[in-house]
C-alpha positions, 0 to 999 in steps of 0.5 A, a space after each residue: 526595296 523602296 525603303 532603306 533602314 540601315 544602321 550607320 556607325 557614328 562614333 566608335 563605341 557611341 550611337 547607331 544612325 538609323 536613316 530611312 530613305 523612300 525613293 519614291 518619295 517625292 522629297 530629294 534624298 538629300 532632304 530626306 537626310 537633313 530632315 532625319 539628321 536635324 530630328 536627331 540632333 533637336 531631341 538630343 539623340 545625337 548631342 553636341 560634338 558628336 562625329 558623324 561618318 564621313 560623307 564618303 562612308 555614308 553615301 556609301 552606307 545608304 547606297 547614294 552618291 556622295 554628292 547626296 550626302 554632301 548637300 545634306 551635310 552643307 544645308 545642315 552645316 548653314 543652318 547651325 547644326 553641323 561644324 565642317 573644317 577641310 579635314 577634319 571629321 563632321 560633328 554636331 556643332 557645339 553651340 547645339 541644345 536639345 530642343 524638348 517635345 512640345 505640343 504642336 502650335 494651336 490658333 488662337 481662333 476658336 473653330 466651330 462647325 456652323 459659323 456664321 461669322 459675318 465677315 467672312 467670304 467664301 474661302 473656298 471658291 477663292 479664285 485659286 487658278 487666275 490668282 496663281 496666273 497673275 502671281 507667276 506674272 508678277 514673279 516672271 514680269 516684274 523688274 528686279 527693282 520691284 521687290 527692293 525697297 519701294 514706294 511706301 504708297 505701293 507698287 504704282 501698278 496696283 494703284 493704277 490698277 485701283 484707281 480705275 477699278 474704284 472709279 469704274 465700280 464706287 464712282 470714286 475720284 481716285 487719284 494713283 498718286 493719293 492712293 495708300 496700299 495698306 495691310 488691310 482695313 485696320 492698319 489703314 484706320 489705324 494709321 489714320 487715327 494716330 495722324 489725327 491724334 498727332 493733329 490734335 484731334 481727342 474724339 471720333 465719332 462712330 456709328 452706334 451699333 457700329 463693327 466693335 473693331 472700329 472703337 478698339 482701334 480708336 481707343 488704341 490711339 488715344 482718342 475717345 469715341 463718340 457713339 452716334 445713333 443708327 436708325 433706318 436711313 443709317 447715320 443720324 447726321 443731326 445728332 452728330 452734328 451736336 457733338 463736339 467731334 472733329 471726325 467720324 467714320 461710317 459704313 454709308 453703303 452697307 451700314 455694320 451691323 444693321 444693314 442700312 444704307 444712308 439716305 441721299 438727305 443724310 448723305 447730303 447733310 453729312 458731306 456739309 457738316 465735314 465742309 467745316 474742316 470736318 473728316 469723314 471716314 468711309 470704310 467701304 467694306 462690301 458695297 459691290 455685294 448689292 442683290 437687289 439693285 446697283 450699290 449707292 456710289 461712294 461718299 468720297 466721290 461726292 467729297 474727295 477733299 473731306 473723305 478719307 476712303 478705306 477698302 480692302 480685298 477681305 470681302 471681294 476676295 480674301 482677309 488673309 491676303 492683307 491688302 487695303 486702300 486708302 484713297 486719301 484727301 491731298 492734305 492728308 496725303 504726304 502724313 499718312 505717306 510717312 507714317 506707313 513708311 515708318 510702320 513698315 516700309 510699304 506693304 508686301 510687293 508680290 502680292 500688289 504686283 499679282 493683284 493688280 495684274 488680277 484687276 487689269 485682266 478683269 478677273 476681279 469683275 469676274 470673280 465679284 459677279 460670280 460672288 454675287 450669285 452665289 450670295 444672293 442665293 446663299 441669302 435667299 436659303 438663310 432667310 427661308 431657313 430662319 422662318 422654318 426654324 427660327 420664326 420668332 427672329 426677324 431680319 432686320 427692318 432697316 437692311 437691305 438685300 445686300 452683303 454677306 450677312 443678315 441681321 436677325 431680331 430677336 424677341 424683347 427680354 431674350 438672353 442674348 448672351 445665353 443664346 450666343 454660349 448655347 448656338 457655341 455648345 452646338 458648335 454653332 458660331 453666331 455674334 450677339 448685337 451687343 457685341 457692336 453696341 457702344 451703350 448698354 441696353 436695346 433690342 437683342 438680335 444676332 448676326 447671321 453670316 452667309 458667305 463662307 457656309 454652304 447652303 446644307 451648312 446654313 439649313 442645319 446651322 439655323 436648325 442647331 440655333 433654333 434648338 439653342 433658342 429652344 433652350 434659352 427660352 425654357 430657362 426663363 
């Protein structure tokens, strides 16, 4: 039989071992037993200094050879569980207490049906195959020095890699030796916030509605935030040039959360006020993601000296492999080098070895063009599911066909916050603009993320919102 039960004597008098070996399974036997074993002394089954069989009497017992039994004792005996001596008996170490029943662990992530979450990509058309290519490259090419302690910037194959990619696609003027790898976006801005609080530096300015992640990071170092209004043309420079601010970050070619891509004026206007010992600070987040034509060029290669550039893999591919850039100004270079070695020593090597073979081999142009089909027509049935469904919101005037979301404006006097708490009720999970405001007040609208549902997903999504809307406007 494929399935073996047998009691197996342990202490004269004491409690029956009962293992279950599948030998059809695909785990090993010897793991089979580690597993039934260390179940068994964690509940309390079998307590501290109980004397199990001896390797010979078990192998025996459950028809195995002896060496099976010998790697599970061994695996269970590193691990703290078993005390072995040469000749004396195998019992459950001393040191072991039971470990009570608990609940399995629960994400802290509220889960919906219909979530439009704006910041998420499609998660399951991650390139899985090409990305597990460039992991056994790295893994099978890769030095043995590589994933020792290495440079804090990052592996200089990736920045090499970067470099050329961010040259070629955002017409940066990147340097691999002013290239920082980072842990994504927000360690990037956070490392950079801190030095600029070392420096002196008391206020940033932000773009108002801007993403609310942008105030909590600077608000964590320290330093108090300076709303600057957003209008069609995105950033209004004139009003930051009357703030007292020595640095601001913007979205300039795809601005958060409106959509609005800042004026060649503005642009211009911007790049001189940050001449006066000024800091820009680009978080470039989706700008390959353009539908209607080429995405507007990077302010930093216009400015390499007075723009700090931040990017991360989050929307070209995926959040959770947690990788970033910064592309930084020389003078900031040898600070922000430090306090990332301090934070963490440099980032994760294997996946910066994979991503950049990933990029050397074309897959990330691959991947990103066939994302954009995919996302302009994802665009397309959101924007026709809103005006079945949901006329009386219009998408945002100031945004373009562009990224992985679409604002939509709502009537003046709707509830925003009940329509938010009625789309969750439906299982439909949608952010409020307020949420991105920094000043109380304006036009209610929410944000539509298109990226990670289907099209069948948006239609009946935008359907269940219609119904929420429904709702809210019968309680007025």
């Amino acid at each position: 039989m494929a399935l073996q039960r047998r009691p197996v004597s342990v202490d004269r008098g004491g409690p029956s071992l009962l293992l279950t070996l599948d030998r059809n399974s695909e785990l090993a036997l010897h793991e089979q037993i580690e597993r039934a074993l260390r179940k068994r002394i964690r509940s309390g089954s079998l307590p501290s200094d109980t004397r199990l069989p001896s390797t010979r009497t078990l192998a025996q017992e459950l028809g195995v050879s002896r060496g099976v039994v010998t790697e599970a004792y061994g695996q269970l005996a590193a691990e703290g569980y078993l005390a072995t001596r040469q000749g004396a008996p195998v019992r459950v170490a001393g040191t072991v207490r039971s470990v009570p029943e608990r609940a399995p662990a629960r994400s802290l992530l509220a889960s919906c049906a219909y979530d439009f979450n704006p910041g998420l990509p499609d998660l399951a058309r991650f390139p899985r195959e090409q990305w597990l290519r460039s992991l056994r490259a790295a893994l099978r090419d890769s030095p043995h020095a590589a994933v020792g302690y290495g440079d804090p910037r990052g592996a200089p194959l990736l920045r090499e890699a970067l470099a050329e990619y961010l040259a070629r696609v955002r017409g940066v003027d990147a340097d691999p030796e002013h290239t920082l790898v980072c842990t994504g976006f927000r360690q990037g801005f956070a490392l950079l916030c801190r030095i600029l609080r070392a420096r002196g530096v008391e206020r940033i300015a932000l773009e108002d509605p801007g993403w609310h992640v942008h105030r909590l990071i600077v608000e964590a170092a320290g330093m108090e935030v300076v709303p600057v209004p957003v209008d069609e043309q995105g950033l209004q420079v004139r009003e930051l040039i009357e703030s007292d601010a020595a640095a601001i970050l913007v979205t300039s070619a795809h601005q958060f959360p409106t959509g609005a891509v800042l004026s060649p004026a503005r642009r211009a206007a911007l790049i001189e006020w940050a001449e006066d010992e000024r800091l820009i600070v680009e978080d470039d987040y989706d700008a390959e993601y353009r539908y209607d034509r080429g995405a507007v060029g990077a302010l930093q290669g216009l400015a390499s000296e007075q723009v700090a550039y931040i990017g991360s893999a989050s929307k070209r591919m995926a959040p959770g492999m947690r990788l970033g850039w910064v592309l930084m100004p020389s003078w900031l270079t040898w600070e922000l080098t430090s306090a990332k070695a301090i934070e963490d020593a440099g980032s994760e090597t294997i996946g910066q070895l994979a991503f950049g073979d990933f990029i050397v081999r074309g897959e990330l142009d691959r991947h990103v063009r066939r994302m954009r089909l995919g996302y302009a027509h994802r665009r397309t049935v959101l924007l026709t599911a809103l005006a079945r469904w949901l006329p009386d919101a219009s998408p945002s005037e100031t945004g373009g066909a562009a990224g992985l979301f679409e604002l939509a404006m709502l009537p003046d006097g709707t509830d925003e916050y009940a329509l938010v708490r009625a789309a969750a009720a439906r299982g439909v999970g949608v952010e409020g603009l307020a949420l991105h405001r920094f000043l109380p007040g304006g036009p209610a609208g929410i944000l539509l993320g298109y990226g990670n549902l289907s099209e069948p997903a948006i239609e009946q999504g935008v359907k269940l919102l219609g119904d929420a809307y429904a709702e809210v406007c019968a309680a007025r």
